[in-house]
N, C-alpha and C positions, 0 to 999 in steps of 0.2 A: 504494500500500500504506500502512497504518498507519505502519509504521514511517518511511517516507520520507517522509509527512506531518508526521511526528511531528519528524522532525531538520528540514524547513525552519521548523517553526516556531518551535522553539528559537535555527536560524540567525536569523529575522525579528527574535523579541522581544530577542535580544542587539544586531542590530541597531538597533531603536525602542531601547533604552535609552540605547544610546552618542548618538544624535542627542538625546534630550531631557539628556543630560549636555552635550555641545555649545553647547546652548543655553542650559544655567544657565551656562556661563564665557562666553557673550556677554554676557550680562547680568545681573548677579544681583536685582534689580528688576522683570522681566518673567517671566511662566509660561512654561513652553516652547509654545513652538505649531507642528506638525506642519507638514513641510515642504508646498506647494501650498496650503496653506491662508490664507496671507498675502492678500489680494486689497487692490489699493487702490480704494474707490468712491470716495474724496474726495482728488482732488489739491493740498489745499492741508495735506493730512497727511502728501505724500511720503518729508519730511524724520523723520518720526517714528519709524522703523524703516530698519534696513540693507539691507532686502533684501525687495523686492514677487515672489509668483507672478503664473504664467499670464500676462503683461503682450502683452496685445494691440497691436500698432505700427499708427499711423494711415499714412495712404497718403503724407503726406508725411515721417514717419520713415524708412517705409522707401525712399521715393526719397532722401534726405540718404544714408543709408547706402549706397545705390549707386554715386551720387556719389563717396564719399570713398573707395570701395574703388578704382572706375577710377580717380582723382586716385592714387592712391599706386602702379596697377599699369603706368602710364607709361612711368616710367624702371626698366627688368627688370637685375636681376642681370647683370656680364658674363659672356658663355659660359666664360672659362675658368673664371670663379669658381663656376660653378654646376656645371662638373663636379669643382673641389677639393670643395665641399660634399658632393657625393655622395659623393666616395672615402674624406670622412672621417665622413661618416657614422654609423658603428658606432662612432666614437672619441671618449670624453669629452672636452669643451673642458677645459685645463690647468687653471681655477679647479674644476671641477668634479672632477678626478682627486686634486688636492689637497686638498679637503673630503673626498674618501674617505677618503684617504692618513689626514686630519685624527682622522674618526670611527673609524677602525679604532683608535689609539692613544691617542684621548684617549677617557674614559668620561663625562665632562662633557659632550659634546657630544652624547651619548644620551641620550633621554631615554623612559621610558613614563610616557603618561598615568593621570589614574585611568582611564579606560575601556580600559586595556589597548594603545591603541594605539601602532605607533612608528611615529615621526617621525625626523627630520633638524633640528637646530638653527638652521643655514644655508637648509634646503629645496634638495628636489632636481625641486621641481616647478614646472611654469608656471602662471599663474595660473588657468587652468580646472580643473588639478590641486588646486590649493590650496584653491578655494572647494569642490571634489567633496569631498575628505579634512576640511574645516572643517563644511560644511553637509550632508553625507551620509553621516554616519557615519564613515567613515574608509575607504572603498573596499572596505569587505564591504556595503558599503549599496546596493552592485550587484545584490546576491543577494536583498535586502527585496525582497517582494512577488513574487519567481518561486513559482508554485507548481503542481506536475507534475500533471496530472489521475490519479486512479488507476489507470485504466486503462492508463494509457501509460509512468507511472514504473515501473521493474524494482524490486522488494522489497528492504530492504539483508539481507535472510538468505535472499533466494532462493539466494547462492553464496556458505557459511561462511567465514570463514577457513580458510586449509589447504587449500581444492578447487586442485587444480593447473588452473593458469590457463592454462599453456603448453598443454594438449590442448584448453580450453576456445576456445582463438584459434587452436591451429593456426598462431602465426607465430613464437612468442617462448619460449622453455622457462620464462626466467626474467627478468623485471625490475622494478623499484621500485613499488611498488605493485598488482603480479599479484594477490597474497590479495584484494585492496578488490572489493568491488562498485558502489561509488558515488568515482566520480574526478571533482574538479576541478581545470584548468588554468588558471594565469592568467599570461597573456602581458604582458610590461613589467613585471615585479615591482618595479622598486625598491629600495629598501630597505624594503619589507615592511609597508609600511600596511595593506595588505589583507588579507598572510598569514599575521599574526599574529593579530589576532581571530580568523580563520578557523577558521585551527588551533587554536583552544583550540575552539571549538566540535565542530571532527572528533573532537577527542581523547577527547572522550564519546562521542561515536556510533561504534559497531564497525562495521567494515565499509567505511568512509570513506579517500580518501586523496586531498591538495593538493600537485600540481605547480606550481611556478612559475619560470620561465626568465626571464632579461634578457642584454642581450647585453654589459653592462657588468661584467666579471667580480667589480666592486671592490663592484658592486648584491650582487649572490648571497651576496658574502664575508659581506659584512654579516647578510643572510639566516640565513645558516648559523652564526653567531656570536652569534644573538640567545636567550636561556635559555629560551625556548619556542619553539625548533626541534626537534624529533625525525622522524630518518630513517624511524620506524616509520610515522611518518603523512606525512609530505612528503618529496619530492623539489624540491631547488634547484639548476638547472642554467642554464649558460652558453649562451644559443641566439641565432643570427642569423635572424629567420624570414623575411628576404627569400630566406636563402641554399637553393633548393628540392632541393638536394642533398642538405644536414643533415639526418640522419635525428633523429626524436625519442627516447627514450626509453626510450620504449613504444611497441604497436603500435599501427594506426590503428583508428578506429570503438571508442574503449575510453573516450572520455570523457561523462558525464553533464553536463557546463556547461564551458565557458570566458567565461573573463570577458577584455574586450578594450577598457579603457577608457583612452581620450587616449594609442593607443600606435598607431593607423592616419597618423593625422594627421602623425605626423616621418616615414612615409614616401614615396618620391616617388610619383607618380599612377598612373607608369604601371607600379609593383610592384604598387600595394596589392591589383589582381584576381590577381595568383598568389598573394598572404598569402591573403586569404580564402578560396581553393582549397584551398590546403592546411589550412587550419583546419579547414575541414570534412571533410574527411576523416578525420581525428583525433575528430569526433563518431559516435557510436552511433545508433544510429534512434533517435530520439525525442527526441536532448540537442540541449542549447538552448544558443546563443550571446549572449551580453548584451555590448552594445557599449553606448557613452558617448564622445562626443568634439564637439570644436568646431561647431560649428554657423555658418553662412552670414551676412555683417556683423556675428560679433559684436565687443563693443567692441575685444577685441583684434588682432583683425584691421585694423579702421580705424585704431588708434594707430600702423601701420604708417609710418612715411616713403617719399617715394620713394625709390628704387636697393638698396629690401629686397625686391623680388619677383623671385621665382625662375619663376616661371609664371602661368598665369590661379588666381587663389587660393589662391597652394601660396608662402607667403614665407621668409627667413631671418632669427630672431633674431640679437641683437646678440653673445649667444655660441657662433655657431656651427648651432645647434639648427633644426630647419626645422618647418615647423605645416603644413597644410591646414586648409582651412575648406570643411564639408561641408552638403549640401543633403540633407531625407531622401531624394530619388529616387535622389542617386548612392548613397546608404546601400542604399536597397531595390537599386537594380540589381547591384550590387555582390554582395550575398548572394545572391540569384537566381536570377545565373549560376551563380552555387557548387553551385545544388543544393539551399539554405535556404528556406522557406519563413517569410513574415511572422506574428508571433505580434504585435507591437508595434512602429509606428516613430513617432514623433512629435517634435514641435522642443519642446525645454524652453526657454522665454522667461524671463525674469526683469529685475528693474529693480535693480540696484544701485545705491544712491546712499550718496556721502560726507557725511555728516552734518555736519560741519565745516567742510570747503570747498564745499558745496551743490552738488555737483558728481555729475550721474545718467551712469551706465551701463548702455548696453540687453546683457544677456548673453545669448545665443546657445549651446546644445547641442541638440545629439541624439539624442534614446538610444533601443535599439531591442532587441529581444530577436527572434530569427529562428530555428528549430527546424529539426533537421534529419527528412524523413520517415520514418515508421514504417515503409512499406513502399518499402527499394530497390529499384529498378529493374535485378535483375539475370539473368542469363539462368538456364532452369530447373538446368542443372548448377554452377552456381554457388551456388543455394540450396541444393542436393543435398549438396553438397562439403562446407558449413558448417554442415549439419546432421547 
């Protein structure tokens, strides 16, 4: 529809502007230059710039990389320690509870940029985090470039404010966001990089509403504390989503997008096919999932030591914190099984280099966007029921 045309591309160009704002505080000397578009032809210019796309690895890069990932998954975690890891899992490491504790009370420690976005003074992210939130806008640059075909996106005035949502679902009489027609969810919130741009963007568009859960209550607080939060367009709630008992919210099949970026990877391998299970369920025909996370040898992964791996792939930072490093296939299988359907999976390469210590890093993600289908697969009284 128009309309839902109309609000991604407003999402998009708020989007494009915070990256080319981004990129004047990189450098104020150079024009912005749109992210993929970097390419290095001449390797004796590497040092020229912070940051190459698309970077193609020769066959002995990526045997080296191989290399050093076996070399570090050697010596594995010990079993007791690897089940404290998991039990503490949902629990912030003390430096991190204390930086809450920190920013809940002091104001100094807040800050908004001019592009609106928040941050964390300290940072509460890892470094794949930190270059997504630096070099992609600020984690609404998740949403850049989604764009619904007409035929398949639902109209944001097909269902006004006011239609009572509870007869319309048939599950729920009443909850946070029922009036909306167009709901987005984003899993790992934070402290709010992503749902603050956002939300100034829903706040225009009628009909719109952003959920976003963490399982760190001290994340949400923060959320909920910040001068453009409002109930009427978002919901910020406390969720474990390993935990498949936790009911949501809201009911299932009610979301138009989730965004699911560098929040798969801290958990363990053999959860992650229940998360995505149940995520999809939580989608509508035709809503789309946009993932983002670690990607397979990258640099972070090999700076690993030995006696930090917890499994083939799946290691333990130095604060407690656990990562995986993902290949697209276990990406695509993973969604698959769910039920999702491929819209986009591809490996984002990159060359990071320190310009000062002439020192290159090969960066590594994945990011994929998977749709759920138009027509479920449900039996004829089943369609009957819900129509």
């Amino acid at each position: 529809s128009l309309n839902t045309m109309n609000f991604i591309t407003r999402l998009s160009a708020l989007c494009l502007r915070k990256n080319r704002m981004q990129h004047r505080h990189q450098s104020n000397r150079r024009p912005a230059v749109p992210l993929g578009s970097r390419i290095l032809t001449d390797p004796s210019k590497v040092f020229e710039h912070n940051m190459w796309d698309h970077m193609q690895w020769s066959q002995e890069e990526e045997e080296n990389a191989k290399k050093k990932a076996t070399e570090n998954s050697l010596v594995k975690v010990q079993s007791e320690d690897r089940d404290k890891y998991e039990r503490e899992a949902k629990i912030l490491p003390e430096k991190r509870r204390q930086e809450f504790k920190t920013e809940k009370t002091s104001s100094e420690h807040m800050k908004i940029n001019n592009d609106d976005s928040f941050s964390l003074k300290n940072g509460m992210f890892g470094e794949g985090e930190t270059y997504w939130k630096k070099n992609c806008g600020d984690g609404s640059t998740a949403v850049q470039g989604y764009v619904y075909n007409n035929n398949q996106a639902k109209a944001l005035t097909d269902n006004p404010q006011g239609k009572n949502c509870g007869e319309e679902l048939g599950k729920l009489e009443s909850f946070p966001g029922c009036d909306a027609t167009y709901r987005i969810l984003e899993v790992g919130c934070g402290a709010g990089n992503s749902v603050i741009p956002i939300l100034k963007v829903l706040r225009n568009t009628p009909g719109t509403f952003l959920y976003c859960c963490d399982f760190a209550s001290g994340a949400v607080e923060l959320v909920k504390s910040h001068s453009s939060y409002d109930s009427a367009w978002c919901s910020a709630f406390v969720h474990d989503v390993c935990d498949d008992a936790l009911p949501y919210p809201f009911p299932d099949e009610i979301l138009d997008v989730i965004l699911l970026v560098f929040v798969l990877s801290t958990i363990h391998p053999d959860r992650m096919q229940g998360v995505v299970n149940r995520l999809a369920k939580l989608l509508k025909p035709g809503g789309m999932l946009l993932f983002r996370d670690y990607g397979r040898y990258d640099t972070a992964q090999l700076r690993f030591k030995e006696g930090h791996c917890l499994s083939e792939n799946f290691y333990v930072r130095g604060d407690g914190t656990r990562v995986y490093f993902f290949t697209k296939d276990e990406v695509w299988n993973m969604f698959n099984l769910a039920g999702l359907t491929e819209v986009q999976n591809l490996v984002d390469r990159r060359l990071q280099v320190n310009r000062k210590k002439k020192v290159k890093m090969q960066r590594v993600w994945v990011q994929s966007k998977f749709q759920k289908p138009l027509l479920s697969l449900r039996s004829p009284e089943e369609t009957t029921k819900r129509h």
